[in-house]
C-alpha positions as CSV (number, residue, x, y, z in Angstrom):
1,X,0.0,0.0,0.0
2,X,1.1,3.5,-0.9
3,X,1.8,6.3,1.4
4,X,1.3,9.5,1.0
5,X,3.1,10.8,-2.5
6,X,5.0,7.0,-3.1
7,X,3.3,6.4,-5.9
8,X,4.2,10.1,-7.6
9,X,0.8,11.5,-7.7
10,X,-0.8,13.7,-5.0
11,X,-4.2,14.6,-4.4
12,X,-3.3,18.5,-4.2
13,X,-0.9,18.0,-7.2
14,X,-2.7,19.5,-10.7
15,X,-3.0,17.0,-13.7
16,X,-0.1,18.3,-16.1
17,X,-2.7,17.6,-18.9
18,X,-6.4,16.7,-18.8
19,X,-7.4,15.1,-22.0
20,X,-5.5,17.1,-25.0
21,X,-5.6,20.5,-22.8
22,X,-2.1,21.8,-20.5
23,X,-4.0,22.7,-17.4
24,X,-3.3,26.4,-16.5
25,X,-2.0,27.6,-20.1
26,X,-5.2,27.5,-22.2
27,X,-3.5,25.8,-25.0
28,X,-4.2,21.9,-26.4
29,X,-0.8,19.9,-26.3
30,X,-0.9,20.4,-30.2
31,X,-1.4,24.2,-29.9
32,X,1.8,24.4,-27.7
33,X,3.7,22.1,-29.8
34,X,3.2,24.3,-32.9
35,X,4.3,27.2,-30.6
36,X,7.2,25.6,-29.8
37,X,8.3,24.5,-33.6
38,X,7.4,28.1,-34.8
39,X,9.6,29.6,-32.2
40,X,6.5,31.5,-30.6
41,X,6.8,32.4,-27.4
42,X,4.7,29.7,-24.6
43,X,3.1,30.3,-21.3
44,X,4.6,29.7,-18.0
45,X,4.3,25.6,-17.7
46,X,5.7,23.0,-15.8
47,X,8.7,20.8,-16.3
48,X,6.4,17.9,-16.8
49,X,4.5,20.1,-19.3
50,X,7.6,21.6,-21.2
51,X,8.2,17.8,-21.8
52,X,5.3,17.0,-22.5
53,X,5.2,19.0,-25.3
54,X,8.7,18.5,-26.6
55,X,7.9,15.1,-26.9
56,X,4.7,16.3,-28.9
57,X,7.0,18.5,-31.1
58,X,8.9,15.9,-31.8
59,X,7.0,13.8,-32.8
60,X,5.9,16.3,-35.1
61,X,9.0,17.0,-36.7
């Protein structure tokens, strides 16, 4: 049995991503990967969201 944050997520810990949308930045992972390969400037996010989304990019490319 898991205690407290073992297992890595955290009841007061936000979802990095909730369906296709980066909680807190009002973009869709796709929006903020074509941000990312245009060179456009991105919201504040997390380091599991940056990631996120140069995975995306990537993946894109």
């Amino acid at each position: 049995m898991a205690h407290g944050c073992d297992t890595g997520i955290c009841a007061g810990d936000v979802p990095p991503l909730v369906g296709s949308i980066l909680t807190g930045t009002g973009l869709t992972l796709p929006q903020a990967a074509a941000a990312l390969l245009d060179d456009r400037p991105l919201p504040p996010m997390t380091a599991i969201q940056r990631r996120l989304v140069e995975e995306h990019a990537a993946s894109l490319a």
